[in-house]
Structures are given as structure tokens and as C-alpha cells.
N, C-alpha and C positions, 0 to 999 in steps of 0.2 A: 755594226756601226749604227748609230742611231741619226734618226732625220731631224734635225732640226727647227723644219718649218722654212718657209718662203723667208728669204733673209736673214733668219736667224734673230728673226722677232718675238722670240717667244721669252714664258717666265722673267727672268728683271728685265730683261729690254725692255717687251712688251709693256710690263707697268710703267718706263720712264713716257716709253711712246703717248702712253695714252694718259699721262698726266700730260707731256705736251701739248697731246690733242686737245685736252680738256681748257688749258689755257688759250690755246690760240682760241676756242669755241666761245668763251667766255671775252676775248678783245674784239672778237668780230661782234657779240654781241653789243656788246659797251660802246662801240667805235659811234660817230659822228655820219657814216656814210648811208645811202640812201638804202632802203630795205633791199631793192633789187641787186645791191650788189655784195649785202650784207648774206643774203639767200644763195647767190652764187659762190663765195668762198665755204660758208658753210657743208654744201654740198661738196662743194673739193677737199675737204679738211677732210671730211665722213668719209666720202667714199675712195680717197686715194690717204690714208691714214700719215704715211713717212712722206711719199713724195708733195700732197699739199700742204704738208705744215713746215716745209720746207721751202716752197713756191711761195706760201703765206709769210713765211720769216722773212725773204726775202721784199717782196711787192704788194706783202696786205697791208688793210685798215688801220691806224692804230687805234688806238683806244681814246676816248675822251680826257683831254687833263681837267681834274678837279683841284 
């Protein structure tokens, strides 16, 4: 039986994962909110990969409208 990995985030998950990481990285970037709180999601995004971009889905920054 083979192991999957922690959640079963590996091979295509992992790539969706981390294209949604990449987005949410790139809205907290863009977003309107003060650096200090721009620095605190980013580091939840990075370091908790599924669960902050899911905490961010729900309660982050959004992005700048142009």
C-alpha cells in the first residue's frame, strides 16, 4: 500500500494547492490593507498552505478594484 502524504496533497492536488496559494499570495499582495497585516496573512498562507488559504478565503484582504 502506498502513502500518500499528509492529506493526500501530493501530485495534482498539490499543483491546484499551490496555484491557490499563489493566488491568494499575489491578492494579499495587491490588497489596500496596511503592511502589517499584509505580512501576517502571508505568513499564514506559507506556513499553514490548505488551512490559511482557506481562513484567507474566508476572512482575508481582498484585492484592490481597478
Amino acid at each position: 500500500m502506498m502513502h500518500s502524504g499528509m492529506f493526500g496533497l501530493n501530485g495534482f492536488w498539490g499543483l491546484i494547492l499551490l496555484a491557490l496559494d499563489i493566488w491568494a499570495l499575489v491578492s494579499i499582495v495587491n490588497s489596500d490593507r496596511e503592511t502589517g497585516s499584509k505580512v501576517l496573512w502571508v505568513l499564514l498562507v506559507f506556513l499553514l498552505p490548505l488551512l490559511g488559504f482557506l481562513i484567507w478565503l474566508i476572512a482575508g484582504p481582498r484585492a484592490v478594484k481597478r
